[in-house]
Structure formats: C-alpha cells, structure tokens
N, CA, C and O atoms as a GROMACS GRO file, in nm:
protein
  384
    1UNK      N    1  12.449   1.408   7.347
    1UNK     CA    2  12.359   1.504   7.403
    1UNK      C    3  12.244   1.435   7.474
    1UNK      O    4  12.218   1.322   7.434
    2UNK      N    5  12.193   1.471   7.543
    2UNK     CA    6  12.103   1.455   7.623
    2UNK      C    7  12.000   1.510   7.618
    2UNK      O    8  11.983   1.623   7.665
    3UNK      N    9  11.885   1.423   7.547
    3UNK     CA   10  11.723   1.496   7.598
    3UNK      C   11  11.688   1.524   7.695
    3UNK      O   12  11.726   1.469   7.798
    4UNK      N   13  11.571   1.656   7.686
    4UNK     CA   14  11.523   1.705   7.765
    4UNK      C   15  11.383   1.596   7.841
    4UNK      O   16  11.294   1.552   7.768
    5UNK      N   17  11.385   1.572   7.967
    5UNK     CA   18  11.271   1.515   7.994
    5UNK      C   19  11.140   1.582   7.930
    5UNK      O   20  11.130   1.700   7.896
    6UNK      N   21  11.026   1.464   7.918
    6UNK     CA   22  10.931   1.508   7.875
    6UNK      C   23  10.832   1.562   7.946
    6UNK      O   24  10.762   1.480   8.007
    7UNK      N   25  10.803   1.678   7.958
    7UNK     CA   26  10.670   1.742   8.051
    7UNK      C   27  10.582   1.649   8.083
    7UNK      O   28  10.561   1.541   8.029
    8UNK      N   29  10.541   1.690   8.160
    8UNK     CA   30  10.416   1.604   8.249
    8UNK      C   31  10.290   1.639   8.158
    8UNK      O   32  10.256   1.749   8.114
    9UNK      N   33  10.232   1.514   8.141
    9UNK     CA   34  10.090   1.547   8.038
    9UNK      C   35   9.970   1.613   8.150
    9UNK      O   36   9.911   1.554   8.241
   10UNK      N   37   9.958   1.757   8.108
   10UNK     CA   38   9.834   1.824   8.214
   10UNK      C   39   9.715   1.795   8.120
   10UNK      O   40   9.710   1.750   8.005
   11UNK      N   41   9.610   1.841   8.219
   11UNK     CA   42   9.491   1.854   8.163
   11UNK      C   43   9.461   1.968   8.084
   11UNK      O   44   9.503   2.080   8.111
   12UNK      N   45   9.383   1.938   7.980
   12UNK     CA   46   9.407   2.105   7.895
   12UNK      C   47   9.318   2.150   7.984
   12UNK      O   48   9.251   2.078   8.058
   13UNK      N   49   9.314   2.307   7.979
   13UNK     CA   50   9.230   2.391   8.049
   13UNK      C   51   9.108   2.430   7.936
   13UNK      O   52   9.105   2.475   7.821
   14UNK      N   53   9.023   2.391   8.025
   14UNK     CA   54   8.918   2.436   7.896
   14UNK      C   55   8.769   2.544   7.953
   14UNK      O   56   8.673   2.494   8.011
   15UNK      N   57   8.779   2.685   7.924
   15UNK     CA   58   8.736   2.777   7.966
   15UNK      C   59   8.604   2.730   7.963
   15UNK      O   60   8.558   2.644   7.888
   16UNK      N   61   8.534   2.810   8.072
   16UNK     CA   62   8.382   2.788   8.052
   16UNK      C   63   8.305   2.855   7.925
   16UNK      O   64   8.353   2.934   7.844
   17UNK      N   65   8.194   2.810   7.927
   17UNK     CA   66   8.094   2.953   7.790
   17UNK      C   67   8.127   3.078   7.824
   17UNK      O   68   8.166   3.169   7.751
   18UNK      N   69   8.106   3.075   7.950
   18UNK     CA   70   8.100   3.282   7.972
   18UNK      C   71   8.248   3.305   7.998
   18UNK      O   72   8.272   3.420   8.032
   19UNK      N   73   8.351   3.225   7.990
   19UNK     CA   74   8.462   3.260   8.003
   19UNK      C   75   8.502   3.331   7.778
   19UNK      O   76   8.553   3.426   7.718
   20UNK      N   77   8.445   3.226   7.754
   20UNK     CA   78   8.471   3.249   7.596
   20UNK      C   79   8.378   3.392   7.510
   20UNK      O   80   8.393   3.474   7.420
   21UNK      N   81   8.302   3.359   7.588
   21UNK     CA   82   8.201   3.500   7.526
   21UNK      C   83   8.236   3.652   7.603
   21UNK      O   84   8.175   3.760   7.604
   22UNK      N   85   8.329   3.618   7.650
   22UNK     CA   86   8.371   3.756   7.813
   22UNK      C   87   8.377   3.873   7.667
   22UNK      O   88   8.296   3.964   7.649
   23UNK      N   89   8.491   3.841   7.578
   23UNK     CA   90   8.536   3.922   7.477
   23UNK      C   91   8.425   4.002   7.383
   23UNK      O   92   8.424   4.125   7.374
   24UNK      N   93   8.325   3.908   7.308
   24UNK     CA   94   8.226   3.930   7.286
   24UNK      C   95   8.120   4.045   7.344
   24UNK      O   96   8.067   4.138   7.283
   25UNK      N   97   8.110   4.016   7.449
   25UNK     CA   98   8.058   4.123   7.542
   25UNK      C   99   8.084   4.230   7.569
   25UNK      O  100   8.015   4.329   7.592
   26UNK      N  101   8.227   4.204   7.568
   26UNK     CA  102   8.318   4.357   7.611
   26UNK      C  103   8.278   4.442   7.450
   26UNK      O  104   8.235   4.558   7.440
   27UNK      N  105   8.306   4.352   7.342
   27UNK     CA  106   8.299   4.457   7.229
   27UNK      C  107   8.185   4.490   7.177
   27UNK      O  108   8.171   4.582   7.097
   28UNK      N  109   8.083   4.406   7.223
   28UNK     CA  110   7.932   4.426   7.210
   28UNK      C  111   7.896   4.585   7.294
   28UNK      O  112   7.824   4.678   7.258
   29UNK      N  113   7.960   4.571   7.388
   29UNK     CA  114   7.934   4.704   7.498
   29UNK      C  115   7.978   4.811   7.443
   29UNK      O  116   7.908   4.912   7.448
   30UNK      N  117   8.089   4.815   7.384
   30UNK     CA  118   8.158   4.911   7.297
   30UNK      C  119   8.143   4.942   7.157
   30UNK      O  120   8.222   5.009   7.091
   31UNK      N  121   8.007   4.874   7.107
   31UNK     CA  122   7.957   4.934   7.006
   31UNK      C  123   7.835   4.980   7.063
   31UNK      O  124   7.793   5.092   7.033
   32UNK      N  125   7.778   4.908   7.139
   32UNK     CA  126   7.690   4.974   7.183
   32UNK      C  127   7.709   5.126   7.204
   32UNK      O  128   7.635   5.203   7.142
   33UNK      N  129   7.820   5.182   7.301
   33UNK     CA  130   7.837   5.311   7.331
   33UNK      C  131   7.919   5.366   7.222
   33UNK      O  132   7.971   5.475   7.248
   34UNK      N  133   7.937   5.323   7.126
   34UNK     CA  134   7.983   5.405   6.988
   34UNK      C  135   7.845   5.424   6.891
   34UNK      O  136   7.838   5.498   6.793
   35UNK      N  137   7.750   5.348   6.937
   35UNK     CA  138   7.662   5.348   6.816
   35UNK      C  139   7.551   5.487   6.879
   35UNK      O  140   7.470   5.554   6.814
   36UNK      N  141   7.592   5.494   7.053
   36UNK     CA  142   7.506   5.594   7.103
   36UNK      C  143   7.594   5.712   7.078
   36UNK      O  144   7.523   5.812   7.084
   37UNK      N  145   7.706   5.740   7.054
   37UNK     CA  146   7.783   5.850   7.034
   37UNK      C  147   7.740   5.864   6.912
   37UNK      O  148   7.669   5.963   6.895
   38UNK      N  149   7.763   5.780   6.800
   38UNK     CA  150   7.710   5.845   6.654
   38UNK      C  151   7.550   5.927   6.633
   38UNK      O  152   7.527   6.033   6.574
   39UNK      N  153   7.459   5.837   6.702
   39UNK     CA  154   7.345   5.910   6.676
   39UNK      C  155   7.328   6.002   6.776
   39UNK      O  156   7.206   6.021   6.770
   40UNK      N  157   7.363   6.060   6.848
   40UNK     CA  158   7.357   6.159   6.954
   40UNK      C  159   7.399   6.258   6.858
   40UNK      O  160   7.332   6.353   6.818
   41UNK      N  161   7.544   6.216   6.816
   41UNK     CA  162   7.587   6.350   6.674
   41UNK      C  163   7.512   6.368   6.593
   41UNK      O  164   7.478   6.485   6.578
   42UNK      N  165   7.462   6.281   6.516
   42UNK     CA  166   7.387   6.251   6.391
   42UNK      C  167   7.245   6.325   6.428
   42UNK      O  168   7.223   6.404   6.336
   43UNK      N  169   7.136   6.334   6.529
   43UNK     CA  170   7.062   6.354   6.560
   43UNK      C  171   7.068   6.515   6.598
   43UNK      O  172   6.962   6.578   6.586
   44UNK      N  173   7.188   6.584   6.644
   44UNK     CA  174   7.196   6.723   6.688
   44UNK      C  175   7.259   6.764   6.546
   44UNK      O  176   7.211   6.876   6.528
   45UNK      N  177   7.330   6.738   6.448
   45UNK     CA  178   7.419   6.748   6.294
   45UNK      C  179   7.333   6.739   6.182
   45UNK      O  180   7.329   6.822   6.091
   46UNK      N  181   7.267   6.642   6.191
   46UNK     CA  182   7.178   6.591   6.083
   46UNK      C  183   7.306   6.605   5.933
   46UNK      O  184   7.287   6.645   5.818
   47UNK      N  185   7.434   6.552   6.004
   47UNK     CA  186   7.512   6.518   5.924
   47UNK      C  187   7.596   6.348   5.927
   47UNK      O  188   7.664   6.304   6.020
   48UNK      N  189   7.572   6.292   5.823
   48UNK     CA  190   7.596   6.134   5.834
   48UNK      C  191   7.716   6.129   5.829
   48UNK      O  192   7.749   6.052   5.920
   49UNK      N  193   7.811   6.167   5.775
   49UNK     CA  194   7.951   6.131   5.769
   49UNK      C  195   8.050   6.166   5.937
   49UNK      O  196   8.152   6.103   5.965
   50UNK      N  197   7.983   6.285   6.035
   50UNK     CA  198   8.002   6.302   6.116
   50UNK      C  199   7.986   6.222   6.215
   50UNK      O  200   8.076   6.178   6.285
   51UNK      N  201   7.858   6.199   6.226
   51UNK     CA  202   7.769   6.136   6.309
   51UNK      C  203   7.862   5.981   6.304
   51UNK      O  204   7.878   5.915   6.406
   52UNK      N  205   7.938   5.920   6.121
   52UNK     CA  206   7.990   5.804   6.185
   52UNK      C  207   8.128   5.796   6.194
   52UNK      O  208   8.193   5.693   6.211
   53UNK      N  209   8.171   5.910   6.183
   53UNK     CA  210   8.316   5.928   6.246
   53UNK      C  211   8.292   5.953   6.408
   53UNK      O  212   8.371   5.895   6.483
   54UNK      N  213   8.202   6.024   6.459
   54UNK     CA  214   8.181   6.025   6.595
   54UNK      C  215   8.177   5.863   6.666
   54UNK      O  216   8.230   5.830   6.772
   55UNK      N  217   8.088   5.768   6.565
   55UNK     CA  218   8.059   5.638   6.597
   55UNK      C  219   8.199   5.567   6.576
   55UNK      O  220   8.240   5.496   6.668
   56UNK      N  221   8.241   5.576   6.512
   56UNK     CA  222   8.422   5.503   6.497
   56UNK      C  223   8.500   5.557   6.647
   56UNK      O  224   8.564   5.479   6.717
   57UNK      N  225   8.481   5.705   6.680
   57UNK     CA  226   8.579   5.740   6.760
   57UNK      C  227   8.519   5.699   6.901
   57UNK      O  228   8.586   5.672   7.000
   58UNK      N  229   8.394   5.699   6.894
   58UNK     CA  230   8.333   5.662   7.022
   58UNK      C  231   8.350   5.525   7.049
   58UNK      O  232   8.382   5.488   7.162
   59UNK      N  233   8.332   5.445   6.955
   59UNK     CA  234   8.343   5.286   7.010
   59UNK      C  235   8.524   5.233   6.984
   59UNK      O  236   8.569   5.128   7.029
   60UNK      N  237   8.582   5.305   6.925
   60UNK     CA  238   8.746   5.289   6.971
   60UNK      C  239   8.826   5.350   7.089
   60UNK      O  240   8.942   5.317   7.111
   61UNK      N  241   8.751   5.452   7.176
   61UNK     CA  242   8.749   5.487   7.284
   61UNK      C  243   8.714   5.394   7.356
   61UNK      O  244   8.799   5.334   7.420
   62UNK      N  245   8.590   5.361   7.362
   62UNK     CA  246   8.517   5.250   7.471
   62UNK      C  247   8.584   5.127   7.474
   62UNK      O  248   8.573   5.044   7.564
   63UNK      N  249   8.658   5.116   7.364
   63UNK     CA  250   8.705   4.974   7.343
   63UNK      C  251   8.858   4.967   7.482
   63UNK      O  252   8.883   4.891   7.576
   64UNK      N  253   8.930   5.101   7.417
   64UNK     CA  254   9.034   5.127   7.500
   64UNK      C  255   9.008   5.103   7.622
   64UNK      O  256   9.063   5.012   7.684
   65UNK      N  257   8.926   5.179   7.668
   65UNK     CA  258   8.871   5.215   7.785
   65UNK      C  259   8.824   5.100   7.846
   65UNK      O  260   8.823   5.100   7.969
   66UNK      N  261   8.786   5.004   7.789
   66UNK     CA  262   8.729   4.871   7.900
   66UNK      C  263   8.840   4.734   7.882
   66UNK      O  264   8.822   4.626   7.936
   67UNK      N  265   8.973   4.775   7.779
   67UNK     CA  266   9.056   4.697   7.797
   67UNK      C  267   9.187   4.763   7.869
   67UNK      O  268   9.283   4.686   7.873
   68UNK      N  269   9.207   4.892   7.926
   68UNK     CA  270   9.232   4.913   8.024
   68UNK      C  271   9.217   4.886   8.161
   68UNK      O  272   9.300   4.834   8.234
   69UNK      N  273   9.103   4.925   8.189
   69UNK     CA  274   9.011   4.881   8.312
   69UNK      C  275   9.031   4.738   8.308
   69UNK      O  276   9.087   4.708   8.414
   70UNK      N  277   9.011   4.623   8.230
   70UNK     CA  278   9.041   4.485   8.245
   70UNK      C  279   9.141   4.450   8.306
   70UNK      O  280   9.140   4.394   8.416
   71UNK      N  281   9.236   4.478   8.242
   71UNK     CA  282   9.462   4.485   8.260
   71UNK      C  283   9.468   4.561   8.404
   71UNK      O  284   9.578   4.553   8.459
   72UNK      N  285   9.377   4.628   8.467
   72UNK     CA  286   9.430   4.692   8.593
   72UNK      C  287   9.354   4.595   8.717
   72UNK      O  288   9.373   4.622   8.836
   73UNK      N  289   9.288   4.508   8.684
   73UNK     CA  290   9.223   4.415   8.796
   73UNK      C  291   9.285   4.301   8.829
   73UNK      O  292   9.364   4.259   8.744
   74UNK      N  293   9.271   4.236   8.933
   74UNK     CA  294   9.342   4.173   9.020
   74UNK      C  295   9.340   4.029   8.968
   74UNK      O  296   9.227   3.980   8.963
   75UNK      N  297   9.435   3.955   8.930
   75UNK     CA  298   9.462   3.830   8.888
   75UNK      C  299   9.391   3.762   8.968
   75UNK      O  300   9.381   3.804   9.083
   76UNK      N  301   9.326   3.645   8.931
   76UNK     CA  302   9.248   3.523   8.991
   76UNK      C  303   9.362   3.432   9.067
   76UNK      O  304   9.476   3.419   9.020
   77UNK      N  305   9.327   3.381   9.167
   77UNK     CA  306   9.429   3.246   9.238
   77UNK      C  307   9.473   3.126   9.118
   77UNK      O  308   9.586   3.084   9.092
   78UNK      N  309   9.331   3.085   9.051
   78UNK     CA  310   9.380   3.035   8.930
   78UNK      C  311   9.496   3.076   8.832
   78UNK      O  312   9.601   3.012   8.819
   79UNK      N  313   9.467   3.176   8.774
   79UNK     CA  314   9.544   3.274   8.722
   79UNK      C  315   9.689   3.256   8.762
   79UNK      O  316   9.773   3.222   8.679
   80UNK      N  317   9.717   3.277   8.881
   80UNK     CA  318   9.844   3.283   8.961
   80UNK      C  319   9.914   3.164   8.971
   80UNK      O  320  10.037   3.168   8.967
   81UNK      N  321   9.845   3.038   8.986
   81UNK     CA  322   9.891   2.908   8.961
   81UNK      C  323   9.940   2.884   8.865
   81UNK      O  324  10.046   2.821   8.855
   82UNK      N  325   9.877   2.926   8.777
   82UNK     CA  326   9.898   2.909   8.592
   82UNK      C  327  10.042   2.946   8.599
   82UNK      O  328  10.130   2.867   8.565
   83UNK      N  329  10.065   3.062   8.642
   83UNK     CA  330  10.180   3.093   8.594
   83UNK      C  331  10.311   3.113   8.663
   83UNK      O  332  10.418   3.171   8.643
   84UNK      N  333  10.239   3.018   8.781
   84UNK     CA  334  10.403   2.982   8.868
   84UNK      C  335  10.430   2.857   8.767
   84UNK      O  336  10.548   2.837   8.741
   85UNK      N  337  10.349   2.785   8.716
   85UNK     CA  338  10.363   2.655   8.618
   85UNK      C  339  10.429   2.677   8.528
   85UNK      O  340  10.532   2.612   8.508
   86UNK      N  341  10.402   2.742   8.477
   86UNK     CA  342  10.492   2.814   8.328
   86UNK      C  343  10.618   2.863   8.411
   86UNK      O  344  10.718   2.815   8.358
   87UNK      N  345  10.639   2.917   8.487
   87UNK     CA  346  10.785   2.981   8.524
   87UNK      C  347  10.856   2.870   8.588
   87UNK      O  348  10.975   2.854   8.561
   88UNK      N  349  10.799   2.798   8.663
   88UNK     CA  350  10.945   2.685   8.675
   88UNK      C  351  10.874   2.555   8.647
   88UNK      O  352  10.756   2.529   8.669
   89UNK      N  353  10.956   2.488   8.601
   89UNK     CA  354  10.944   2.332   8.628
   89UNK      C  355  10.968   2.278   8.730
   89UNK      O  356  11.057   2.316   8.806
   90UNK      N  357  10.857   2.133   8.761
   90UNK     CA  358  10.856   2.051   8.874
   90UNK      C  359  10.974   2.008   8.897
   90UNK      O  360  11.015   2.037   9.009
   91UNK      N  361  11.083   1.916   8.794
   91UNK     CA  362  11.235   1.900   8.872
   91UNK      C  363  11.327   2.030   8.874
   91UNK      O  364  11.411   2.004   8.960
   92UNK      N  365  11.347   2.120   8.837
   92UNK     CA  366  11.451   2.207   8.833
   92UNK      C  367  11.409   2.337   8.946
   92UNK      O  368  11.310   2.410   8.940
   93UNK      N  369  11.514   2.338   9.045
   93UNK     CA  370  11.450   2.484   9.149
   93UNK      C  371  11.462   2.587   9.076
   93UNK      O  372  11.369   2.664   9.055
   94UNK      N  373  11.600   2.604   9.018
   94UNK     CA  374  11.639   2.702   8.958
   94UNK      C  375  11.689   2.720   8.843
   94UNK      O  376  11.804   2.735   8.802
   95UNK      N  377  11.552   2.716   8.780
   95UNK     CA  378  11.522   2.708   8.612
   95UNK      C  379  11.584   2.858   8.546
   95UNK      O  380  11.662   2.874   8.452
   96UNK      N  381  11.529   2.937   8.616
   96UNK     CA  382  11.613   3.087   8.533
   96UNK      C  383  11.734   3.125   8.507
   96UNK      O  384  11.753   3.233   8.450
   0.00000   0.00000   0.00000
C-alpha cells in the first residue's frame, strides 16, 4: 500500500481579538434585548416569574434572530479561499 503524501505544513490561521469576541457580542446584545423584554413585562405585570419567562423568550429570540441574519451575509474573499483549500488538494485536479 501506498501512503498518502503529506499535506503541506500551512500557517495556522489565527483570528484577530475582535474576530474572537464577535460571539461574545452577539450574545451580549441578546441579553441585552431579553433583559429589556423582561423588565418591560415585569414593570407593566409587577409579576416576576412572567417578567422572566418573557426574559428567556426574548433573549432566545434575539439570539435566533442575529444568528440568522449572520448565515445570510456574504462570505469574505478570505473565507472563499479557505475553502477552495479544503475542497481540493494542490496535486490532485479531481479529488471528488
């Protein structure tokens, strides 16, 4: 049998800060607007158990909602490189 050649050693990719904190942010935003849905209830209810089921449903909404919106935007050129790399290898044309 015959081994497989060994991949070419790349450079790891190593994201920037605000590439790593992107996530962070997104879910920071989405408690934020769950924590304004709870007390908006809580404040017109003057009932707590409502007010944080409103806050659960509001920031699992928002969450949806801005990882939707993410998945529908336009891949980076980077991005696109990446993953002609992964789909074929440098010696083989027709890897699939």
């Amino acid at each position: 049998m015959t081994q497989p050649p060994e991949p070419a050693n790349q450079d790891p990719v190593t994201p920037s800060r605000r590439d790593r904190l992107k996530p962070l942010e997104l879910i920071g935003f989405s408690a934020v607007l769950g924590v304004f849905a709870g007390v908006v209830v809580l404040l017109t209810t003057r009932d707590l158990v409502l007010g944080a089921v409103f806050l659960g449903i509001g920031f699992i909404v928002s969450i949806m909602m801005v990882a939707l919106v993410g998945l529908g935007g336009k891949p980076s050129q980077d991005d696109l490189d990446a993953r002609k790399d992964l789909q074929q290898p440098n010696d083989k044309p027709n890897w699939h």
